[in-house]
C-alpha positions in Angstrom: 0.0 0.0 0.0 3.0 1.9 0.9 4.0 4.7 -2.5 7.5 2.2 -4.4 10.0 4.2 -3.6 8.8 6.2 -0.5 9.0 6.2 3.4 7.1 6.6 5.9 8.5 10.1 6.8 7.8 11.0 2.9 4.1 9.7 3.5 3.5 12.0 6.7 4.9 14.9 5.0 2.6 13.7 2.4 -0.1 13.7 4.8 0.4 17.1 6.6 0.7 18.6 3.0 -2.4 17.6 1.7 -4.4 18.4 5.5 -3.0 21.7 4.7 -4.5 22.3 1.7 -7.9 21.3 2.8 -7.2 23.6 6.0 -6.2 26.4 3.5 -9.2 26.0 1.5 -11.4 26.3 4.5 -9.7 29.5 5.3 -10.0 31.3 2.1 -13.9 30.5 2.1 -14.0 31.8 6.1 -12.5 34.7 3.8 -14.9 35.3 1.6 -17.5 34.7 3.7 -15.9 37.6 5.9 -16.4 40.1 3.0 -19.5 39.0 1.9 -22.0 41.8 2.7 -25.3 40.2 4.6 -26.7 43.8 5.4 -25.2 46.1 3.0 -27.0 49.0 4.6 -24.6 48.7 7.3 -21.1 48.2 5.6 -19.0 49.5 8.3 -20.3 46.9 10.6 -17.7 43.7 11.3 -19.5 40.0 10.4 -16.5 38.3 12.5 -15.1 35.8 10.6 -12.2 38.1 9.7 -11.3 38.9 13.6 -11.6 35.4 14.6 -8.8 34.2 11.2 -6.6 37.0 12.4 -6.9 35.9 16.4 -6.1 32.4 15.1 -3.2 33.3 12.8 -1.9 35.4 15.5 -1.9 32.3 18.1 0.6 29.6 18.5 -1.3 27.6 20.6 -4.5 28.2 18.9 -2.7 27.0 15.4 -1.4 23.9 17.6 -4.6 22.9 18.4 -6.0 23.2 15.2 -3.4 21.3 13.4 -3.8 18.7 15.7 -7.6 18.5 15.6 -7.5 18.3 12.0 -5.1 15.5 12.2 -7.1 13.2 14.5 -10.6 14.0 12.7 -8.8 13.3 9.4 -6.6 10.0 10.8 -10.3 8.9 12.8 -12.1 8.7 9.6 -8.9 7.0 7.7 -9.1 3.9 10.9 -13.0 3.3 10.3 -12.5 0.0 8.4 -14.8 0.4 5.5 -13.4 4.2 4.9 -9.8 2.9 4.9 -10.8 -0.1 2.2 -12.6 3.0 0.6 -9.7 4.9 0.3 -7.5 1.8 -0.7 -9.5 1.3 -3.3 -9.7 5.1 -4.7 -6.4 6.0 -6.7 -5.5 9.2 -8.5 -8.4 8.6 -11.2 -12.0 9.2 -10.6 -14.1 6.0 -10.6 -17.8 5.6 -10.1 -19.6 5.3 -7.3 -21.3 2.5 -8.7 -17.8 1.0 -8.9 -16.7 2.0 -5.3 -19.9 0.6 -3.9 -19.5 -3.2 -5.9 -16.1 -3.4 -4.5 -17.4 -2.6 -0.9 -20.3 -4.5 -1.0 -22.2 -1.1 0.2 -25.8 0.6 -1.3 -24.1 3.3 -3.5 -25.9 5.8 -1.1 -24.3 4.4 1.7 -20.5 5.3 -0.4 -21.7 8.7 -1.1 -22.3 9.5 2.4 -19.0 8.4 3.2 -17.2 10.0 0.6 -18.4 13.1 1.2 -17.2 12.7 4.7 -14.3 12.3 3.4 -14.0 14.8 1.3 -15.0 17.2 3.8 -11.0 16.1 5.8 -9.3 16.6 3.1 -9.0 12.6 2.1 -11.5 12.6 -1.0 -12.5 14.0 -3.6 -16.0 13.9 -5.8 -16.8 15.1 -9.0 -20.7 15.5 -8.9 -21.1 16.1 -12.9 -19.7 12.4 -13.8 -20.4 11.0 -10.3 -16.7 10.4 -9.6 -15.0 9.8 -6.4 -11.1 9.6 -6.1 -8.6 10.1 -2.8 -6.7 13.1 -2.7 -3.1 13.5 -2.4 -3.6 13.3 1.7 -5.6 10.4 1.4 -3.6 7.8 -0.7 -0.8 9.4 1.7 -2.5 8.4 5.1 -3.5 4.7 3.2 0.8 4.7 2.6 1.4 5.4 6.1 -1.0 2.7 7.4 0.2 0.3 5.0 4.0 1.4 6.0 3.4 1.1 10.1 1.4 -2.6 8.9 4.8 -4.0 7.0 6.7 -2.9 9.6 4.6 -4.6 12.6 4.3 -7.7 10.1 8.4 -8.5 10.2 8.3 -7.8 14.2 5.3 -10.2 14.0 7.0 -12.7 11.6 10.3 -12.5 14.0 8.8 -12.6 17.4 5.8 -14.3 17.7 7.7 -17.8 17.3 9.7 -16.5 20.0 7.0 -16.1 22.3 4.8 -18.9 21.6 
């Protein structure tokens, strides 16, 4: 499962990378939502978002915190079985979800749903006009790591259990 080639340090940076953009993208539409004007009759008055971005940009901590909630919401979905063998299953190119939900053995409704969980960490990706689904950049990175950390416990497995047993 693990990228030819790669390591697992390349795969996290992989991972952080592609959390990032999804965090980015959810910035720049708190953004515009900030400059949107809801009552135009009062344009001098602040809607928020905009003080609340630059608070957070502004705070270690804060940016702590919300690097490492974005992590474990995005590595919590990845460890539900059925959306890790979802994401295993997505590569680089779109596929249906017709397709995705034969080789799950899922309604195709029930693959949407979790796709679009998905997508909404940063680990999917859906294209609504040909009813595509794929893994992002950060999601065939988190299915590397796993698959990584499994080889790895496999040889201690391979080379200790006889010892123990």
């Amino acid at each position: 499962m693990s990228v030819a080639g790669s390591s697992p340090g390349l795969e996290v940076e992989a991972v952080a990378n592609g959390l990032w953009c999804r965090l980015r993208d959810v910035v720049l539409a708190e953004r515009r939502l900030e400059r949107f004007a809801f009552a135009p009759e009062r344009p001098n008055e602040p809607t928020g978002p905009g003080e609340r971005l630059a608070a957070l940009a502004g705070d270690e901590a804060a940016l702590a915190e919300l690097a490492r909630d974005v992590t474990l919401r995005a590595l919590a979905a990845a460890a539900d079985g059925v959306n890790f063998r979802l994401l295993a299953a997505l590569g680089g190119e779109p596929i249906g979800i017709d397709d995705a939900s034969r080789a799950l053995a899922l309604p195709p409704l029930a693959v949407s749903e979790r796709v679009n969980a998905l997508a909404q960490l940063g680990l999917a990706a859906r294209d609504l006009e040909r009813d595509g689904v794929t893994s992002t950049a950060a999601g065939r990175a988190v299915v590397g790591l796993v698959g990584a950390i499994s080889a790895g416990l496999a040889v201690r497995c391979r080379g200790g259990l006889p010892e123990v047993l």
